[in-house]
N, C-alpha and C positions, 0 to 999 in steps of 0.2 A: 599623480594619476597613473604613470605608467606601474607603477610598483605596483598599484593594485591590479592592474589587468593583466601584469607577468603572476602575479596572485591567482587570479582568475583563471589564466589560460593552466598554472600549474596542476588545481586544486580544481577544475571544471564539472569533471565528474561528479565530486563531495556536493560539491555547492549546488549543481543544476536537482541532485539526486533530496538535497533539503530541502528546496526549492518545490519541486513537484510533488514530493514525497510530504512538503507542507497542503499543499493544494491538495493529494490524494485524499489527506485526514482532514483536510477542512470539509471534502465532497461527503466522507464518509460521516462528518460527525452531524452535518446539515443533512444530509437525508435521516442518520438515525434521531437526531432528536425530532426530524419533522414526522416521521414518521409513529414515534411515541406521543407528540403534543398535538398535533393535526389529526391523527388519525388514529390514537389509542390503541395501534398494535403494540403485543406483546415485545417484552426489551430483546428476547431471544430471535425472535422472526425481524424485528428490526435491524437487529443487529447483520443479521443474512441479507438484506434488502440493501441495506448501505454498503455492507460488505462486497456484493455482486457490482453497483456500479460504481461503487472507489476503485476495482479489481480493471472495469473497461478504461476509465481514465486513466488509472496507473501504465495498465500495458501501453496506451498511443504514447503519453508522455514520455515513458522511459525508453519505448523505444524507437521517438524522434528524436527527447532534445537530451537525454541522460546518457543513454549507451550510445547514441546517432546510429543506429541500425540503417543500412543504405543498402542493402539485400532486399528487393523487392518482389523476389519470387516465390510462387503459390507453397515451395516444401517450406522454405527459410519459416517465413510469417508461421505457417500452421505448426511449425514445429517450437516456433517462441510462445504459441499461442498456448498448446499444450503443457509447454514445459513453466511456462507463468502462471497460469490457471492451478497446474498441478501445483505447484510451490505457494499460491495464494491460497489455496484449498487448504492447505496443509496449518501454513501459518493462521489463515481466517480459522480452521478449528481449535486452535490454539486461544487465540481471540474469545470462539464465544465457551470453550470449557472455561474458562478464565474468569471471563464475566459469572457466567452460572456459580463457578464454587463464588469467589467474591461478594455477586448480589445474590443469590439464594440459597446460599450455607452460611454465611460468615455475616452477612447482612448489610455489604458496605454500599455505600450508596450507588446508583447505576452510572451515576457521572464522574464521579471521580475513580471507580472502574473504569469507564473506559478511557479517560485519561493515560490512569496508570499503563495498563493494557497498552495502548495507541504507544507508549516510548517502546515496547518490547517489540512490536509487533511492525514499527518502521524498521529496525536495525535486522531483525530476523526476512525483511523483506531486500534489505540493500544485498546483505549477505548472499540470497538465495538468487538476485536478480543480476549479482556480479559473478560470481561462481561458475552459474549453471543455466541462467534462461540466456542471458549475452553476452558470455562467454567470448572471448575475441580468439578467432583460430588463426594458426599462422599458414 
């Protein structure tokens, strides 16, 4: 037991960032398929709609239990906020040009798009969220 938690304590970051970064694409894929089979919006504005609150859950998680952001002051926040948002923007375009050539040029199914899609689009979001939104300064 201990070997796994000197595991744990090594690799925290990886695991906590699969962890929630599971849960972000879990929030993301249940809002878009509810919002395709419940409610027959388009796969494109679906994709925006799940995309928008995968993006608020992503930022509390990562930056509670993934980066442990402990800076609780109004520039700190508004400035992770921006620079998360910005970097999710980015990547979410990524996302749904992705989808659109896949599901409406190429014709592959919207599920297994976003499948695909969802493994590019977590690694391009750990990238951007280690980097540059919580970045650790000395």
């Amino acid at each position: 037991m201990r070997k796994i938690l000197d595991l744990y304590d090594k690799y925290k970051e990886i695991i906590n960032y699969i962890i929630f970064g599971g849960l972000t694409t879990l929030v993301n894929f249940v809002v878009y398929f509810a919002c395709i089979g419940m409610f027959s919006i388009h796969y494109l504005l679906a994709n925006v709609i799940a995309w928008f609150l995968s993006v608020v859950f992503a930022y509390v998680t990562n930056r509670l239990f993934v980066f442990e952001k402990v800076n609780f002051s109004i520039h700190s926040i508004f400035r992770e906020i921006v620079l998360f948002f910005g970097a999710r923007l980015l990547s979410g375009a990524i996302e749904t040009g992705s989808l659109f050539v896949m599901v409406g040029l190429i014709g592959v199914s919207d599920k297994i798009s976003k499948l695909i899609v969802a493994v590019i689009v977590v690694i391009l979001n750990y990238i951007f969220s280690k980097l540059i939104v919580f970045k650790k300064y000395r």
